[in-house]
Backbone as CSV, one residue per row, in Angstrom:
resi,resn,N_x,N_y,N_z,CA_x,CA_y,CA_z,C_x,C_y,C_z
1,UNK,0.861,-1.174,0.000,0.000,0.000,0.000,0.901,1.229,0.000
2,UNK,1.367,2.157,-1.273,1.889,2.993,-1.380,1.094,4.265,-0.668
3,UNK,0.382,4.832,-0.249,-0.611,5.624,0.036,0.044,6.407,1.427
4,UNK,0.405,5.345,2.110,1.151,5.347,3.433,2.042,5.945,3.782
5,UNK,1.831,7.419,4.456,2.944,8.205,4.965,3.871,7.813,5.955
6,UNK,4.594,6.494,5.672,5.197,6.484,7.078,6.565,7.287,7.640
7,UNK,6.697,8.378,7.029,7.361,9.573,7.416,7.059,10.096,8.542
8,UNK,5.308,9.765,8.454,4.122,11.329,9.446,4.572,10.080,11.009
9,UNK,5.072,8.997,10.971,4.915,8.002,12.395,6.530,7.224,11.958
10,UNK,7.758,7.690,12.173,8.744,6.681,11.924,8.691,5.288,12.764
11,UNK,8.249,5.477,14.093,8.193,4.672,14.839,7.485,3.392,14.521
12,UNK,6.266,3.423,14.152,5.401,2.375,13.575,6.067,1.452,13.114
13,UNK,5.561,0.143,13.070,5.643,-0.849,12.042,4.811,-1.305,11.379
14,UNK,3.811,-1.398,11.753,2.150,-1.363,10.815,1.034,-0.615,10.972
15,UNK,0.494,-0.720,10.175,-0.609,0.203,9.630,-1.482,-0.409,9.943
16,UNK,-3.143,0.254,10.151,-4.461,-0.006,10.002,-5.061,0.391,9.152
17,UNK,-4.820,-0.048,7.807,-5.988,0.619,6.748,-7.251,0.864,6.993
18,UNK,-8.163,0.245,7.670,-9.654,0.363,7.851,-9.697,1.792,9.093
19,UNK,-8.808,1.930,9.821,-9.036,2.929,11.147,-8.314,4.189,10.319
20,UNK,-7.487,3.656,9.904,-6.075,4.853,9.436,-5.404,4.797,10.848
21,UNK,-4.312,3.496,11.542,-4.112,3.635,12.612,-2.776,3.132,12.326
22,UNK,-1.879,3.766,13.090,0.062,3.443,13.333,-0.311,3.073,14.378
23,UNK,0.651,1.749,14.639,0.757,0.508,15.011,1.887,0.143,15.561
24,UNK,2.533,-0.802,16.540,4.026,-0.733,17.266,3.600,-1.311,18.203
25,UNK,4.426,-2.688,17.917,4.789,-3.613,19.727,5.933,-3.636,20.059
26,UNK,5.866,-2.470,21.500,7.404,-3.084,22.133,7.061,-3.920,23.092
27,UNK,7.864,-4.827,23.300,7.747,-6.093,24.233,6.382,-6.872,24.206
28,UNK,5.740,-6.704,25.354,4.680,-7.548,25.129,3.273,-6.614,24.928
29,UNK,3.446,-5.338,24.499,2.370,-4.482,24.446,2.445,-4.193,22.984
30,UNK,1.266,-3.678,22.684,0.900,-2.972,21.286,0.123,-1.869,21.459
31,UNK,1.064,-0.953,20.825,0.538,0.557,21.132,-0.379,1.355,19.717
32,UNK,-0.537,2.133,19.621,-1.572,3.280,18.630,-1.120,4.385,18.885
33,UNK,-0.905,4.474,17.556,-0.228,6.611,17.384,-1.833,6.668,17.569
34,UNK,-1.845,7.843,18.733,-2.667,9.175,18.946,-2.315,10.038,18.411
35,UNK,-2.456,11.176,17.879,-2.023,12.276,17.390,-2.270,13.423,18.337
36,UNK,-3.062,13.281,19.661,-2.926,13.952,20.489,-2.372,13.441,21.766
37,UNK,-2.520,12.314,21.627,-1.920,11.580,22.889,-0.172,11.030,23.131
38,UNK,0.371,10.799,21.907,1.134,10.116,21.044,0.813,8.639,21.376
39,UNK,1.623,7.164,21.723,1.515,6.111,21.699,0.755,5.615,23.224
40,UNK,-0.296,5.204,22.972,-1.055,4.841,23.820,-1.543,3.190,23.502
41,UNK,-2.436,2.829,24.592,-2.869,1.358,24.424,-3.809,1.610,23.846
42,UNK,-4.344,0.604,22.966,-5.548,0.811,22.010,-6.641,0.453,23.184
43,UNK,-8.442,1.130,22.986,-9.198,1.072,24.151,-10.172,0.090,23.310
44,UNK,-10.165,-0.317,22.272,-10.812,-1.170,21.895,-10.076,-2.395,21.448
45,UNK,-10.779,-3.661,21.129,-10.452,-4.801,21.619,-10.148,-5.134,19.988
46,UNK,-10.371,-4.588,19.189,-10.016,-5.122,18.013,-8.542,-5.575,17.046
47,UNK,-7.900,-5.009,17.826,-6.420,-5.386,18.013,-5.675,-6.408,18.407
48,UNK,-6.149,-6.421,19.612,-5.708,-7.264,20.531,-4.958,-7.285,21.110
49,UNK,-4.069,-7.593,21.666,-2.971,-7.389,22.734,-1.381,-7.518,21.989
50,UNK,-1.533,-8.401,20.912,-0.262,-8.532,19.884,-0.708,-8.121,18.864
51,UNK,0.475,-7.744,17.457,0.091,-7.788,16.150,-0.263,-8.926,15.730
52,UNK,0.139,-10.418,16.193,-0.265,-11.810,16.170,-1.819,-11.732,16.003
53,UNK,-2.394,-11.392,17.324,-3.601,-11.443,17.481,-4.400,-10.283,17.293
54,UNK,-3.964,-9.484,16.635,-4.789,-8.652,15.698,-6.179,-9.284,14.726
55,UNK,-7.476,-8.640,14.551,-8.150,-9.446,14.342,-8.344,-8.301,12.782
56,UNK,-8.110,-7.807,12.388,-7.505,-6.823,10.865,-6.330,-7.404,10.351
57,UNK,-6.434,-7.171,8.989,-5.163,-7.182,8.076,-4.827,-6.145,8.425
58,UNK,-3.830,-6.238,8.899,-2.536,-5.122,9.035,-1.615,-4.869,7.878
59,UNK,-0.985,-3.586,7.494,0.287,-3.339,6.828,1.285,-3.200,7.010
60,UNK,2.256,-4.057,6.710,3.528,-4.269,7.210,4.362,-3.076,6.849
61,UNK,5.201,-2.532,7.650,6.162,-1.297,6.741,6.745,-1.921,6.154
62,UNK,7.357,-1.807,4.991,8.308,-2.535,3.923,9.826,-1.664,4.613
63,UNK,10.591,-3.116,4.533,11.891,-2.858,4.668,12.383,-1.143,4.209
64,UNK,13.749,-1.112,4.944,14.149,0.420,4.763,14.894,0.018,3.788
65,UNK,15.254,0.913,2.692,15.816,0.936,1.344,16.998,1.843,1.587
66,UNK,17.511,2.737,2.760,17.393,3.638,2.265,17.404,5.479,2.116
67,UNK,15.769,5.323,1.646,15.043,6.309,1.568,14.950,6.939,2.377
68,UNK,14.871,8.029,2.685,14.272,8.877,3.998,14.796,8.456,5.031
69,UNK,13.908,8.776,5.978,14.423,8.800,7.818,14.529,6.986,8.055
70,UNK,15.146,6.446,8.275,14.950,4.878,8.744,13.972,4.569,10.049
71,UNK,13.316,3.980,10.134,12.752,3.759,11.520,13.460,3.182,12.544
72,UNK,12.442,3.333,13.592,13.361,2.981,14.811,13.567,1.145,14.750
73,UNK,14.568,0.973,15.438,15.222,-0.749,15.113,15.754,-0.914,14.318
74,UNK,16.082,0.082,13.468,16.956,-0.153,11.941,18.356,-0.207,12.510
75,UNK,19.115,-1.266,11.871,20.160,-1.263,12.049,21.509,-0.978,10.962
76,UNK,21.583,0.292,10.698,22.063,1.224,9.555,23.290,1.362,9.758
77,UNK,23.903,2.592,8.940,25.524,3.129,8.902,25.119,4.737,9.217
78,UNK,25.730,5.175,10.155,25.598,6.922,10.047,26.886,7.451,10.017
79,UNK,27.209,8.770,8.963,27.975,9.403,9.428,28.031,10.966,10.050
80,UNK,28.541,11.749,10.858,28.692,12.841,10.971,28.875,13.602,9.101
81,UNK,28.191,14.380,8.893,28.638,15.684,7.483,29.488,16.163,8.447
82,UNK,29.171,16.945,9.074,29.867,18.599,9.595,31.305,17.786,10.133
83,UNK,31.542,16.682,11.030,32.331,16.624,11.733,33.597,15.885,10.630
84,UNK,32.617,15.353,9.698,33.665,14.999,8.569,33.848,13.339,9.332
85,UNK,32.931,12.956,10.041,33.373,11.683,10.720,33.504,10.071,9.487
86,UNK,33.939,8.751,10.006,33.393,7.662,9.352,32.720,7.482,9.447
87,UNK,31.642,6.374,8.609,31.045,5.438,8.535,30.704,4.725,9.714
88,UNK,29.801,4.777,10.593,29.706,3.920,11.885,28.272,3.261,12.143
89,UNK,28.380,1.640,12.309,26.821,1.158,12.348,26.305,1.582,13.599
90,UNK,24.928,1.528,13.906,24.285,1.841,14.455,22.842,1.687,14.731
91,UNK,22.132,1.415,15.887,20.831,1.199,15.516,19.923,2.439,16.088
92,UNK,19.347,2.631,14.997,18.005,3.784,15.923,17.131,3.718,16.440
93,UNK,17.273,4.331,17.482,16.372,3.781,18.911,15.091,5.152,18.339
94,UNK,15.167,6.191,17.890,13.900,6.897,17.905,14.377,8.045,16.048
95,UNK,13.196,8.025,15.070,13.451,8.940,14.752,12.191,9.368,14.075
96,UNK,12.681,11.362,13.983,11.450,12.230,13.659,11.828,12.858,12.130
97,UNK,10.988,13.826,11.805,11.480,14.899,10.764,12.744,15.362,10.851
98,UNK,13.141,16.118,12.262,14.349,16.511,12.817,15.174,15.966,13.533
99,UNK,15.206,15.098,14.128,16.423,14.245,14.936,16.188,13.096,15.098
100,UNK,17.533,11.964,14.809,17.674,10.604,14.901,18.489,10.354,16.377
101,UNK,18.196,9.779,16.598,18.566,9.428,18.060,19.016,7.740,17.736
102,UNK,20.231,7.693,18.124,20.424,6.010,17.523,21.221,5.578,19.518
103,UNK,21.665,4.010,19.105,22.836,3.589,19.836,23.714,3.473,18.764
104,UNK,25.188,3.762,19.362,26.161,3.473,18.541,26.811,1.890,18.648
105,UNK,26.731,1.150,17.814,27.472,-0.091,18.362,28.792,-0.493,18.931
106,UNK,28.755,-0.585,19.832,30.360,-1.018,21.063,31.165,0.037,20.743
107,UNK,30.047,1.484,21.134,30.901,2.480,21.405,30.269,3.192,22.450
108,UNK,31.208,3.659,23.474,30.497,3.842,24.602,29.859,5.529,24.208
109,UNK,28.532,6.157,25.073,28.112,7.180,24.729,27.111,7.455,26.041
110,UNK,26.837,8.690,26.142,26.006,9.275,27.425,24.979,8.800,27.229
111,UNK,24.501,7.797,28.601,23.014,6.644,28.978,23.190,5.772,27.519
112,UNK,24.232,5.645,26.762,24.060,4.543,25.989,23.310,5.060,24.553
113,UNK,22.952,6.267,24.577,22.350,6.934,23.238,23.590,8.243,22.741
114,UNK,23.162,8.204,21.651,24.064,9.445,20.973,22.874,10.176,20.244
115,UNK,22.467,11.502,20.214,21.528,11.904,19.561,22.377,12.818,18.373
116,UNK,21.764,13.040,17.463,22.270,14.006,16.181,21.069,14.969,15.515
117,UNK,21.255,16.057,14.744,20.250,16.601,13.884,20.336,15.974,12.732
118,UNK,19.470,15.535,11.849,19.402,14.809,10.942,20.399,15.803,9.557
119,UNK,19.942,16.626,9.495,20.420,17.272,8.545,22.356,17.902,9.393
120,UNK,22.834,16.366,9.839,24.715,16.825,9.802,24.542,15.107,9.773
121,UNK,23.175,14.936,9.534,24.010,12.953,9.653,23.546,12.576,8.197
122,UNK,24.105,11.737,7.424,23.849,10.821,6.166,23.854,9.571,7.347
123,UNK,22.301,9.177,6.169,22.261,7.582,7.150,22.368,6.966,5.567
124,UNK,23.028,5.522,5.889,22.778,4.158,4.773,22.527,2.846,5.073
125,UNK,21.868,2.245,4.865,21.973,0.774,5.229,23.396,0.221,5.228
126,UNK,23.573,-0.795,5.951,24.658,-1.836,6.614,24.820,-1.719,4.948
127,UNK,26.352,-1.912,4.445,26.800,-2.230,3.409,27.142,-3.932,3.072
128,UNK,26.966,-4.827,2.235,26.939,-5.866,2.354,28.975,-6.098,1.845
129,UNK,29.094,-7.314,2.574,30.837,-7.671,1.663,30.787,-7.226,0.656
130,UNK,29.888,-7.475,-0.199,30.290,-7.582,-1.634,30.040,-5.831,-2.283
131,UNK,29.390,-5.141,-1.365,29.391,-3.758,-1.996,30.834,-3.245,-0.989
132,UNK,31.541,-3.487,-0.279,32.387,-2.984,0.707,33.657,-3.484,-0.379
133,UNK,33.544,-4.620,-0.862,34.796,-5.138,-2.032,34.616,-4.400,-2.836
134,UNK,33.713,-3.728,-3.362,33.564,-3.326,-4.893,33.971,-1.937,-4.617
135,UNK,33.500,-1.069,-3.498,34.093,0.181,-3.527,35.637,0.125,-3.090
136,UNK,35.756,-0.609,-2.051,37.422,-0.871,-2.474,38.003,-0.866,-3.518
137,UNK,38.148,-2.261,-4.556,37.921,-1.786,-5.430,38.598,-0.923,-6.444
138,UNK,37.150,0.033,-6.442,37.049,1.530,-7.478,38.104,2.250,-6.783
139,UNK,37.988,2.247,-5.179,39.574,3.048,-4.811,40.641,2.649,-5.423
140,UNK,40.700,1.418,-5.190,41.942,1.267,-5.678,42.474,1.084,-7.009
141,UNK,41.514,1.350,-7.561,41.534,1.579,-9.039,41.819,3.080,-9.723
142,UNK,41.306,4.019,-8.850,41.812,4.927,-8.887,43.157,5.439,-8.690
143,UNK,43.488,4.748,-7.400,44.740,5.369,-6.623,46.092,4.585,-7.528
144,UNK,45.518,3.788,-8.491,46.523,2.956,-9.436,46.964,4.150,-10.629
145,UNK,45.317,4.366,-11.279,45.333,5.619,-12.523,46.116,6.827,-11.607
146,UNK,46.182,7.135,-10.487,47.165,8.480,-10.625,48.314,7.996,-9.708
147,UNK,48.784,6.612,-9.315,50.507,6.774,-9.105,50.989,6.590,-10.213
148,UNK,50.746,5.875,-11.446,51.126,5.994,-12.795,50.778,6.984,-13.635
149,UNK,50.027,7.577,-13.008,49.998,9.281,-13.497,49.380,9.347,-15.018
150,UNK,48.397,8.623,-15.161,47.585,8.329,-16.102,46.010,9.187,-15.584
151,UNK,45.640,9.679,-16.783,44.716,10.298,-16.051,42.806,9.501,-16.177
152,UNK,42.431,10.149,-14.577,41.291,8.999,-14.488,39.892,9.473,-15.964
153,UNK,39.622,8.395,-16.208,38.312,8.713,-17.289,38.852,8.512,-18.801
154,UNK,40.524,9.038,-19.059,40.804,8.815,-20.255,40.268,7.314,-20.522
155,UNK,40.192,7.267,-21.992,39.945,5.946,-21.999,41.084,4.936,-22.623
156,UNK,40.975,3.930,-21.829,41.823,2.519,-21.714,42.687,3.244,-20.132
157,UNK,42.948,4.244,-19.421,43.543,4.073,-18.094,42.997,3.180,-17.072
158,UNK,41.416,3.416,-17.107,40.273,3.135,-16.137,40.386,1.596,-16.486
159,UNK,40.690,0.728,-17.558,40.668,-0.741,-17.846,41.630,-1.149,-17.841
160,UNK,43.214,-0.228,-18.183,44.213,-1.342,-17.993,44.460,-1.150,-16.164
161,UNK,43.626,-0.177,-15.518,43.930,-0.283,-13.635,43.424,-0.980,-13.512
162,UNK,41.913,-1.568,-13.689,41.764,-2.394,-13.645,42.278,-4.191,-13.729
163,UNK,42.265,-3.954,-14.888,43.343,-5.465,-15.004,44.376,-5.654,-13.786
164,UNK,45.508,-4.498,-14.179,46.510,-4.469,-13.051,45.625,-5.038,-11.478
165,UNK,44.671,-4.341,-11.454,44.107,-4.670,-9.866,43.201,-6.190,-9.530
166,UNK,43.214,-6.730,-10.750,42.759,-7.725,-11.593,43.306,-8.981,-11.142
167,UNK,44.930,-8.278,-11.526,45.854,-9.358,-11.429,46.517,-9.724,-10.263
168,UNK,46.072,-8.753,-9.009,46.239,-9.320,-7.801,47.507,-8.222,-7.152
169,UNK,47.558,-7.030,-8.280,48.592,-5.861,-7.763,48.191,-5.197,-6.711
170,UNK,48.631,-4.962,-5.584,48.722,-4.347,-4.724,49.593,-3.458,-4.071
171,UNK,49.253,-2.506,-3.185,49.908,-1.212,-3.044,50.665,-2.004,-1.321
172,UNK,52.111,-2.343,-1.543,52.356,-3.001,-0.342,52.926,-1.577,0.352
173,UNK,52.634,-2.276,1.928,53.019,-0.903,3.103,54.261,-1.023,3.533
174,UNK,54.993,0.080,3.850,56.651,-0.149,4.421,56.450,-0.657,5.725
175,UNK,57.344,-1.518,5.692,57.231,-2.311,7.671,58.827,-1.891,7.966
């Protein structure tokens, strides 16, 4: 169901099409965005006490891509813009329009949260091996085209670095 702002509730994980209701079990409760209340217990029984026992088709949020703000439980990559920081996973414990509030993983931080303004953080999903090899990689495919001082984009530099990096050349470190 594309229709679904789940921007307007990051928190949610499902939807109520028939109520128009955001949806979220932590632990053994299942809560309801209020819009005046915020997350409250639902007062009617049609729910039920789990999303299990929900007695509606519910809408699942579709996986994060991504896109926009990640919801909370996502377990992503953030970096600092402004601070110029790395790449660091992380899971987000809360996020809005304006601020992501994550844990940082096995890094220590005040009560165990680190909060940020969204607009100094780039978030991405966990990078898989095989995209973490491939941008390697393109680095080092680069950093081949200019110690041979070939320039990047001409064409045949970008394919014979390749090969070279191909063939198992590597940039060894002084010990």
């Amino acid at each position: 169901m594309s229709g679904i702002d789940w921007a307007s509730c990051p928190e949610a994980t499902h939807f109520d099409p028939v109520d128009q209701n955001f949806l979220r079990e932590i632990g053994e409760a299942l809560l309801l965005f209020n819009i005046k209340r915020g997350w409250t217990v639902p007062l009617h029984t049609v729910y039920g006490l789990r999303i299990d026992d929900c007695n509606r088709p519910l809408v699942k949020r579709p996986e994060w891509n991504g896109e926009g703000i990640p919801p909370a439980g996502t377990v992503c990559e953030l970096r600092n813009v402004a601070a110029e920081t790395e790449w660091s996973q992380a899971t987000v414990v809360f996020a809005s329009r304006n601020v992501i509030v994550w844990d940082w993983a096995g890094e220590p931080a005040i009560n165990g949260l680190c909060a940020s303004y969204a607009h100094a953080v780039e978030v991405r999903p966990v990078r898989t091996p095989e995209q973490i090899a491939a941008e390697e990689r393109s680095k080092s495919i680069a950093e081949i085209v200019k110690l041979v001082g070939w320039e990047y984009g001409v064409v045949g530099s970008d394919e014979a670095a390749a090969r070279i990096y191909d063939a198992g050349y590597r940039k060894q470190e002084a010990s």
